[in-house]
C-alpha positions as CSV (number, residue, x, y, z in Angstrom):
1,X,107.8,150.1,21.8
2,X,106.5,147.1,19.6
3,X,106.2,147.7,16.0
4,X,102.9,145.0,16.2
5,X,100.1,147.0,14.2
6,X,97.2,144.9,16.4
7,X,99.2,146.2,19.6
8,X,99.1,149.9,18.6
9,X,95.7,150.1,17.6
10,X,94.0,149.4,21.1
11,X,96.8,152.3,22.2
12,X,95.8,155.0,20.1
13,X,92.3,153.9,21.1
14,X,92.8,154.7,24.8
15,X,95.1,157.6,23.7
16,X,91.8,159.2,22.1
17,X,89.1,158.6,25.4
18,X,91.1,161.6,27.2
19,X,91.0,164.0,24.6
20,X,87.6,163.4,23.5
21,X,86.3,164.0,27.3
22,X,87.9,167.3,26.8
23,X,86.3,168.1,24.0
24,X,83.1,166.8,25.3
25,X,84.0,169.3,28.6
26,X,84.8,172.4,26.6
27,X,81.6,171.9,24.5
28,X,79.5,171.6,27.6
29,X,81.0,175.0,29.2
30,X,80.3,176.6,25.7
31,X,76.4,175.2,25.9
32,X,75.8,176.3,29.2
33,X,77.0,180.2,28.6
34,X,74.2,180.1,25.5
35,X,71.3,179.0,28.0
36,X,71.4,182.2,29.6
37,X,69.9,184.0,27.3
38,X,66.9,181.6,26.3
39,X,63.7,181.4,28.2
40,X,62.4,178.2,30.6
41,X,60.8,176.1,27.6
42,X,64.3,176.9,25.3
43,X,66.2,175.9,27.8
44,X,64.4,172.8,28.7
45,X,64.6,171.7,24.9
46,X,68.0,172.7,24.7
47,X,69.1,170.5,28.3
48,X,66.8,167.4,26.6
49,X,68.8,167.8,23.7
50,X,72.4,167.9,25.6
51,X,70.9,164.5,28.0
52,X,70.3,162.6,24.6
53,X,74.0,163.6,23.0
54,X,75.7,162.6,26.2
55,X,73.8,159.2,26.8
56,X,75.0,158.8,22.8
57,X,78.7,159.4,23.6
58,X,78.5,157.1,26.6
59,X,77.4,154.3,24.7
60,X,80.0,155.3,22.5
61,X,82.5,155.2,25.1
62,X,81.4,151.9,26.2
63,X,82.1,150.2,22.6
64,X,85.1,151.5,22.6
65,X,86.1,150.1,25.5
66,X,84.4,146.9,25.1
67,X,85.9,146.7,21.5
68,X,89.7,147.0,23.4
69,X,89.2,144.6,26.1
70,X,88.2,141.8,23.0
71,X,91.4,143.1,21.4
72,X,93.6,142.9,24.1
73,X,91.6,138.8,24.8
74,X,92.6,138.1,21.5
75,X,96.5,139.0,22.2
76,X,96.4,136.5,25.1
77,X,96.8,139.3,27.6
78,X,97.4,138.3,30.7
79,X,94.1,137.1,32.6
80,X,92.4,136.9,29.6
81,X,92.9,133.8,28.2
82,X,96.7,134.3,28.0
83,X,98.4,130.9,27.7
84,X,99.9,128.6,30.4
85,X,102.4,130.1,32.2
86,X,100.6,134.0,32.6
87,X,98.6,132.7,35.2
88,X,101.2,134.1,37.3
89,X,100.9,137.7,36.1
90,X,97.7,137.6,36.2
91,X,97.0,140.2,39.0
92,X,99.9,142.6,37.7
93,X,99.7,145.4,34.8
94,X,99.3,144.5,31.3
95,X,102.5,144.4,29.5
96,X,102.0,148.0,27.7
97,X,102.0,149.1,32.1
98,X,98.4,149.9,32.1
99,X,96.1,147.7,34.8
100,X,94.1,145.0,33.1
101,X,90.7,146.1,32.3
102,X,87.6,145.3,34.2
103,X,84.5,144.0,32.6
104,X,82.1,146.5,31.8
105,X,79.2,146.6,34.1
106,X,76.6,144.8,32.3
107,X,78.6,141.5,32.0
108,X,79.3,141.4,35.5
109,X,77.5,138.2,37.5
110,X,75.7,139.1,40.4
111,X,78.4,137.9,43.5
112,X,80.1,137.2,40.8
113,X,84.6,137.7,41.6
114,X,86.0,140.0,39.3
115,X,88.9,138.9,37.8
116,X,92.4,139.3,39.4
117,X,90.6,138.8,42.9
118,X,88.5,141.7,43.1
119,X,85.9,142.0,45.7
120,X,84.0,144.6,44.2
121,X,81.8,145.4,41.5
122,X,82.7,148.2,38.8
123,X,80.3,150.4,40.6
124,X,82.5,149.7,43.6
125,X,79.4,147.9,45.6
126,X,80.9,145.0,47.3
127,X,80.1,141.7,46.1
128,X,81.0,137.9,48.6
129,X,84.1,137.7,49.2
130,X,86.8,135.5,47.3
131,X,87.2,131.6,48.3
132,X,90.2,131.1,50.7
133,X,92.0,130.5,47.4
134,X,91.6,134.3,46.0
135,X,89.9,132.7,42.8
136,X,86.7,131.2,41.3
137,X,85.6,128.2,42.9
138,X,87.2,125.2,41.1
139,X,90.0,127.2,39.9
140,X,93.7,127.5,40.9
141,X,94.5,130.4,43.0
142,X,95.9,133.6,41.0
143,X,94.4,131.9,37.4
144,X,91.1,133.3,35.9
145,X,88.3,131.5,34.9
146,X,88.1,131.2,31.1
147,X,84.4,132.4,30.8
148,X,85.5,135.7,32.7
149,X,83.6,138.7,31.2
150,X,81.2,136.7,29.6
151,X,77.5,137.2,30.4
152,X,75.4,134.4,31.7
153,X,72.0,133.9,33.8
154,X,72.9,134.5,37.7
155,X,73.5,131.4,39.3
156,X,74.2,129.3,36.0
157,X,77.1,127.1,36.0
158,X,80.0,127.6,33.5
159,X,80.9,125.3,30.5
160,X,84.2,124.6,31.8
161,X,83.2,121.7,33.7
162,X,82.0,123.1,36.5
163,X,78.1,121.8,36.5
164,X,78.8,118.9,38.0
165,X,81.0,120.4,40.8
166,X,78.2,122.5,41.7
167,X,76.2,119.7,42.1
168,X,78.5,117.8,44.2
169,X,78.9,121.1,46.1
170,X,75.0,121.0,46.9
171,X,75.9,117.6,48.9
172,X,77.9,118.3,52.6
173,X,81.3,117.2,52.9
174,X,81.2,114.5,56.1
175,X,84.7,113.7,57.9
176,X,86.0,110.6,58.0
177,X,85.1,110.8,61.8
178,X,80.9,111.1,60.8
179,X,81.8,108.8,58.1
180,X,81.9,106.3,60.6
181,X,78.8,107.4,62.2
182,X,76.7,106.5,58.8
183,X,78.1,103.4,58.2
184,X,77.5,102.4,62.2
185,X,74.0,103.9,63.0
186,X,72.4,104.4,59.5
187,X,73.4,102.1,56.8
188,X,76.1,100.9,54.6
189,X,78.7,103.6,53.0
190,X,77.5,103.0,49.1
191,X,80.6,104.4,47.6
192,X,82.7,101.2,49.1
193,X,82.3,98.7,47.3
194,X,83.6,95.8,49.4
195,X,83.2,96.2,53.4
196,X,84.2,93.5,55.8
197,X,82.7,94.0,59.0
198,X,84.0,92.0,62.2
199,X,82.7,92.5,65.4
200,X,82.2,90.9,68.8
201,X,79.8,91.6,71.8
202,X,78.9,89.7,75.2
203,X,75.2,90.5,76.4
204,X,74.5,89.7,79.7
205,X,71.3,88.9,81.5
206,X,70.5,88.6,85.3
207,X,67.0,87.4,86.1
208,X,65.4,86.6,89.3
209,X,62.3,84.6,90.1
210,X,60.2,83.5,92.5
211,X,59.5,79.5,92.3
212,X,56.6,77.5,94.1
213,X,56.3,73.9,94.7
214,X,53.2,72.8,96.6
215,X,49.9,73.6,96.7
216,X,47.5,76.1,98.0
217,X,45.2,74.3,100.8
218,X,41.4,75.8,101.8
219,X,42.7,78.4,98.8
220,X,44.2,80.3,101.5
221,X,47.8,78.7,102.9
222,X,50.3,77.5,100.6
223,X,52.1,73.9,101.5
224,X,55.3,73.4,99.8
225,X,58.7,74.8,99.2
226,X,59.2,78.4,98.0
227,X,62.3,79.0,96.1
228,X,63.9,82.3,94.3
229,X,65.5,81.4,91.9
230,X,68.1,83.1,89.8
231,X,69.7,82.7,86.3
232,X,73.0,84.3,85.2
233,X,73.9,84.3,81.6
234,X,76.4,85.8,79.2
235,X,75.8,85.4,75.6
236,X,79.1,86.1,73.8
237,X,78.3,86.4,69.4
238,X,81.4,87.0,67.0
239,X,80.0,87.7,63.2
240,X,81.2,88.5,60.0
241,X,79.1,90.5,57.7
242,X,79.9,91.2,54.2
243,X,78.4,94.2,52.1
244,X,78.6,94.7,48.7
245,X,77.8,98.0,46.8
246,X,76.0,96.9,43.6
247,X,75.4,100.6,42.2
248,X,76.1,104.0,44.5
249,X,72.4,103.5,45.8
250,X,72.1,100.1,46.3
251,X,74.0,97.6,49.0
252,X,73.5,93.6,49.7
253,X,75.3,91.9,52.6
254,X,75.1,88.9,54.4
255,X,75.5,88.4,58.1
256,X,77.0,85.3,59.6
257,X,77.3,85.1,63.7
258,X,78.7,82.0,65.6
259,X,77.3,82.3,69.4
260,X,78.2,81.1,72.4
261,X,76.2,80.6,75.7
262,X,76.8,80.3,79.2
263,X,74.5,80.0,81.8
264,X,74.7,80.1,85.8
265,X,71.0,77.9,87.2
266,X,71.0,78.9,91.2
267,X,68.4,78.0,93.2
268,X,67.8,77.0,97.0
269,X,66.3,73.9,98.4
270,X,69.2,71.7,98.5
271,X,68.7,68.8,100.6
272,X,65.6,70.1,101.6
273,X,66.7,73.6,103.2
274,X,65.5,76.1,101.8
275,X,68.3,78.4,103.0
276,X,70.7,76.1,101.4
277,X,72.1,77.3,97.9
278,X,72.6,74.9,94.7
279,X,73.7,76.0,91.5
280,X,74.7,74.3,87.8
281,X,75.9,75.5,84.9
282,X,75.2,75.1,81.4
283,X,77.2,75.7,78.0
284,X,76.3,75.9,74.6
285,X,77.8,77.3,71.5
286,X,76.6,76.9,67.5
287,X,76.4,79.1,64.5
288,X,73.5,81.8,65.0
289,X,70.4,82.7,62.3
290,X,72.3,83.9,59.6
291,X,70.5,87.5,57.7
292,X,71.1,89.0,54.8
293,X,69.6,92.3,53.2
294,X,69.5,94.7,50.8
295,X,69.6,98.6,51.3
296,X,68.4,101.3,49.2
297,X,69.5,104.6,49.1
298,X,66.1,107.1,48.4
299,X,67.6,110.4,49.0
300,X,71.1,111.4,49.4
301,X,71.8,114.0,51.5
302,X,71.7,117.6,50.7
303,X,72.2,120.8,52.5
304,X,68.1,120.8,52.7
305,X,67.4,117.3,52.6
306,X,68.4,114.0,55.1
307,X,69.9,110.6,53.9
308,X,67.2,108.2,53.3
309,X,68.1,104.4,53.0
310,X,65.8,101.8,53.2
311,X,66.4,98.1,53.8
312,X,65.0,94.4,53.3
313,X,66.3,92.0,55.6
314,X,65.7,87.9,56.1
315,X,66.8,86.2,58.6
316,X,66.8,82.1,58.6
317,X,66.3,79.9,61.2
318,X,70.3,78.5,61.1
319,X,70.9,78.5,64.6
320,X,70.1,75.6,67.4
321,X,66.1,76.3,68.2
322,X,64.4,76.6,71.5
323,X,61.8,74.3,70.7
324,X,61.4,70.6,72.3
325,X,65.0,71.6,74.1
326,X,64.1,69.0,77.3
327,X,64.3,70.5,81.0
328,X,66.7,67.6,82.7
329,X,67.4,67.8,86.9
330,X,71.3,68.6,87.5
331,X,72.1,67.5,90.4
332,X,70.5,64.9,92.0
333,X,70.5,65.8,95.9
334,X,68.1,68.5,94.5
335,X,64.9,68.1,92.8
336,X,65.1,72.4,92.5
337,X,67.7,72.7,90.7
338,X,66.9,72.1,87.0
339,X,67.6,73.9,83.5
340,X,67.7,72.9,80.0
341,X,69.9,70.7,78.9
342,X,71.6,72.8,76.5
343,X,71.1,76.7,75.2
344,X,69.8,77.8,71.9
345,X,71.6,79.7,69.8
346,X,68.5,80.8,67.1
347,X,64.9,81.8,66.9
348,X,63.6,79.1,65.4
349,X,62.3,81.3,62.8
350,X,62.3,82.8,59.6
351,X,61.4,86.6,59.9
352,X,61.7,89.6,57.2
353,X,62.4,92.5,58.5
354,X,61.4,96.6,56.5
355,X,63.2,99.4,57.8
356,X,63.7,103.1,57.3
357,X,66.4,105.2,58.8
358,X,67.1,109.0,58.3
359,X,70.6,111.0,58.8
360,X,71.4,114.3,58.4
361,X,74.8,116.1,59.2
362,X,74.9,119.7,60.9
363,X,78.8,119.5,61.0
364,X,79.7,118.5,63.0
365,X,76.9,117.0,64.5
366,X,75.1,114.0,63.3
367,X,71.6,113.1,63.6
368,X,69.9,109.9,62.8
369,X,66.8,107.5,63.4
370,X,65.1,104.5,62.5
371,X,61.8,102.7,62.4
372,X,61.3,98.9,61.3
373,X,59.3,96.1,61.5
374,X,59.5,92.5,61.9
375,X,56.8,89.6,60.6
376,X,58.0,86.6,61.9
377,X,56.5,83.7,60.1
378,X,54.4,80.7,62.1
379,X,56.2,77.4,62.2
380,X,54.8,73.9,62.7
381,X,57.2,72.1,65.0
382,X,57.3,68.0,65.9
383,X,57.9,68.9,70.1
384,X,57.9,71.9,72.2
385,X,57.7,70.5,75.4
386,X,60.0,71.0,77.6
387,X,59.0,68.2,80.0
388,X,61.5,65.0,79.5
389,X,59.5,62.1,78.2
390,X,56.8,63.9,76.9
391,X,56.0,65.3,73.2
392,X,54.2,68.1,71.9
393,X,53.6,69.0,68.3
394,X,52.2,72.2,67.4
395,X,52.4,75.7,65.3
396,X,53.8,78.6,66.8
397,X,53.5,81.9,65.8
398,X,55.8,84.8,67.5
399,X,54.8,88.4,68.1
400,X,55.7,90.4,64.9
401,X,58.6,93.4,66.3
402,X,58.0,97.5,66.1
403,X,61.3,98.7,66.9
404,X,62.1,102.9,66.5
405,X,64.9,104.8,67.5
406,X,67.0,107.7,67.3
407,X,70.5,109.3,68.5
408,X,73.0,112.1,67.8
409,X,76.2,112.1,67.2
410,X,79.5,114.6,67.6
411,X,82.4,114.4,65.5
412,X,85.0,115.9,68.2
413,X,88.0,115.8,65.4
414,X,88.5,114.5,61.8
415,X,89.2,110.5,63.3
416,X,86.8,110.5,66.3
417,X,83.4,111.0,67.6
418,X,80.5,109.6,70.3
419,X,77.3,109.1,70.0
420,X,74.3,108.2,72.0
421,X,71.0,106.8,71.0
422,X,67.2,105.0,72.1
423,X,65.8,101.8,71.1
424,X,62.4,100.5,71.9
425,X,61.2,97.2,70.5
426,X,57.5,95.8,71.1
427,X,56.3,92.7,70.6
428,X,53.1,91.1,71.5
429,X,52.4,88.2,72.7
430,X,53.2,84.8,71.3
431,X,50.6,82.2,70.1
432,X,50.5,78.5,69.8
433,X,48.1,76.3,67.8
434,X,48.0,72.0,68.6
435,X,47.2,69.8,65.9
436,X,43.0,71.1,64.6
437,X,43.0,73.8,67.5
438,X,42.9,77.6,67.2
439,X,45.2,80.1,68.3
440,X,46.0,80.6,71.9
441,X,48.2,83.6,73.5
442,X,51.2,82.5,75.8
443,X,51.1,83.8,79.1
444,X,53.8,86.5,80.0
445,X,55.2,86.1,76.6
446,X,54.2,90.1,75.4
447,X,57.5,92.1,76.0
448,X,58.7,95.5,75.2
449,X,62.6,96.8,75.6
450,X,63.7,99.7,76.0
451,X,68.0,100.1,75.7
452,X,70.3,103.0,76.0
453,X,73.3,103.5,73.6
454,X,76.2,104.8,73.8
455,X,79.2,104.3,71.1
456,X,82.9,105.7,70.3
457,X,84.4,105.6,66.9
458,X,87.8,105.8,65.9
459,X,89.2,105.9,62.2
460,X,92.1,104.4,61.8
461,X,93.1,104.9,58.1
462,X,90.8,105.2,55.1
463,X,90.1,101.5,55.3
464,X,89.6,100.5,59.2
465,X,87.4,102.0,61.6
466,X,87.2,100.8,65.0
467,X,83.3,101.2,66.6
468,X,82.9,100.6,70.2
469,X,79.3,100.5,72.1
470,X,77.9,99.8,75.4
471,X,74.1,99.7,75.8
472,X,72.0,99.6,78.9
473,X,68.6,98.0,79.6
474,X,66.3,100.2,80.5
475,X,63.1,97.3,80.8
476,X,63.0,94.1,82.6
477,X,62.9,92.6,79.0
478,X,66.2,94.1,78.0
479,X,69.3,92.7,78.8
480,X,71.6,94.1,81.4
481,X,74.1,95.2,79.1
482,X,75.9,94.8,76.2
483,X,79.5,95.5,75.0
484,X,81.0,95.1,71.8
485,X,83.6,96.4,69.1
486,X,83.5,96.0,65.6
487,X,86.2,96.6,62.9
488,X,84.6,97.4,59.5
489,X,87.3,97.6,56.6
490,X,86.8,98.7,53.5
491,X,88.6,98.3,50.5
């Protein structure tokens, strides 16, 4: 037995609870032979009077026993506050071989553990269960939070730290997998701050059209040659786009692309029969309108709430423009067969572009969706005739763009996932303007597509993801396809 005073006075303490429930037994026996001679109101007054000493010894008891526990906290016992090294014992008997107290009652949190991993309260009504740890959230399994036993609002956090774990804890945990899926269909990953993102993609259109060369005579019968016509082209774009995290909400990146064009020109008419086939091709390749933007992050997400990012994007007029591009005749045994006499790589155009886009993660599914809009700015140009020989000055003023969208997304492990999505873009039609004129629409010039998506991702390591996509036209004013990986990597 230790000879330390402190350590035999919580001993004797414990040594007296037993004997004074005895003597609070016996004295209750004693009482209840005296109430049988005493009529219904004694007896009442004398039971009143036994409720009120009992509640008074209870109370009694309770100091006591709260009056140990701070003893035995103030010895380091194990589990309470003991130093390093007793986290081990911390679910075992107290050194003097009597179980390590349980807080009383009233300083119990609601759900609160108990300490040495106990899922139940002191009135033995179960409380949630442990974490997969068998300890406090944010502490080491078998240890015991220091603030155990002491009383605190439900739901509170502790002063050991732990506010701002709770808060993180509010946010969902993504994968690196859905990861992946934000930076792709949503926005930029603000907690990079340097992403280089490389990517190639071919886009591929196949049109068909009808061309007539003559003249219609008593407006009835045609006279001339009927052609159909039919244009093959694959656009092939490699970019570059840089993003920069300025602050964990906001993002700026710039977007360089370098295109080039092919196109197949096939029409019949050759040598004057119109079963007979002609074609030409044409090549192009320049550096494309480069964008750059700015994304803001309005909400992060939440178990209640979505992701909401907003973004800014310009877009300059870099690239080779469409405008005053001459229509030449390539190959002379057939006046048919013409096409420009080389491809544009750019708009033409500055536009500005404001977007939303939402994403919220039901691990481990991932939805998202968009909604933008495009102004693109009028622009005076010199010539845009496409007739050799001939000029044609004049403004020009482009449909502004809705676009909207939205897709879902599966994270089938930690590393991988697919998605699919919708895109719709409208845009009305385009208007020109000659030198003191008004504005006048261009025929056929309204369009509206409608794509398919569907993508793959793949992380590599923490730093390389590899995104694959494939999107289908779903409108005459789509293209046919597209196909294209990208390689963001983030340092």
């Amino acid at each position: 037995m230790k000879n330390d005073s402190g350590t035999r006075a919580p001993r004797s303490a414990l040594a007296a609870i037993p004997v004074a429930v005895m003597l609070f037994a016996l004295s209750q026996g004693a009482g209840a032979q005296a109430l049988a001679g005493q009529s219904v109101e004694e007896r009442l007054n004398t039971l009143m009077r036994v409720v009120d000493e009992q509640q008074r010894q209870i109370h009694s008891l309770e100091r006591q026993v709260t009056n140990l526990e701070m003893a035995q906290r103030g010895r380091g016992a194990p589990g309470y506050g003991g130093p390093a090294g007793s986290e081990a014992v911390a679910e075992q008997p107290g050194a003097d071989g009597l179980p390590v107290p349980l807080p009383p009652l009233a300083q119990v949190s609601p759900g609160a553990p108990a300490p040495g991993g106990s899922t139940g309260t002191a009135t033995g009504v179960p409380v949630n269960p442990p974490s997969p740890d068998n300890g406090a959230p944010g502490v080491p399994a078998g240890a015991t939070p220091a603030t155990a036993g002491t009383s605190r609002p439900a739901g509170s956090a502790g002063t050991d730290g732990t506010v701002g774990q709770t808060q993180k804890a509010a946010e969902p945990v993504r994968t690196q997998a859905e990861e992946a899926v934000v930076q792709r269909e949503h926005a930029p990953l603000f907690d990079h701050k340097l992403t280089l993102d490389w990517g190639i993609s071919d886009t591929y259109y196949d049109r068909r059209q009808l061309q007539l060369s003559g003249f219609l005579a008593l407006d009835a019968i045609f006279l001339g040659n009927i052609n159909l016509g039919q244009t093959k082209s694959h656009q092939v774009m490699a970019d570059l786009d840089t993003r920069y995290g300025l602050t964990d909400r906001m993002s700026i990146d710039v977007d360089v692309p370098y295109i080039y064009r092919h196109s197949d020109f096939i029409v019949g008419g050759a040598g004057g029969a119109a079963n007979s086939l002609s074609d030409a091709s044409v090549n192009s390749n320049a550096i494309g309108d480069v964008n750059f933007g700015i994304y803001y992050q309005f909400l992060k997400e939440t178990n209640n709430l979505p992701d909401v990012v907003g973004s800014l994007r310009v877009k300059a007029p870099t690239g080779t423009s469409p405008f005053g591009i001459k229509v030449v005749q390539l190959a002379p045994d057939n006046t048919n067969l013409v096409a420009p006499s080389k491809l544009p790589t750019g708009t033409g155009f500055w536009n500005i572009t404001a977007g939303m886009s939402v994403l919220k993660t039901y691990d481990p599914v991932v939805l998202f969706g968009s909604v933008s809009y495009t102004y693109n700015i009028a622009r005076s140009f010199a010539d845009i005739s496409s007739v050799s020989g001939q000029t044609q000055p004049a403004t020009v003023k482009l449909g502004d763009i809705v676009q909207f969208g939205g897709g879902v997304a599966l994270a089938f492990s930690d590393k991988d996932s697919a998605s699919i999505s919708y895109t719709m873009a409208i845009e009305p039609s385009s208007k020109t303007k000659s030198p003191g004129g008004s504005y006048v629409n261009v025929p056929g010039s309204e369009t509206t597509a409608s794509v398919l998506n569907f993508g793959l991702n793949h992380v590599v390591n923490k730093h390389l993801t590899i995104n694959g996509a494939v999107s289908v036209g779903l409108t005459p004013d789509a293209p046919n396809f597209v196909v294209g990986v990208r390689f963001p990597y983030t340092f």
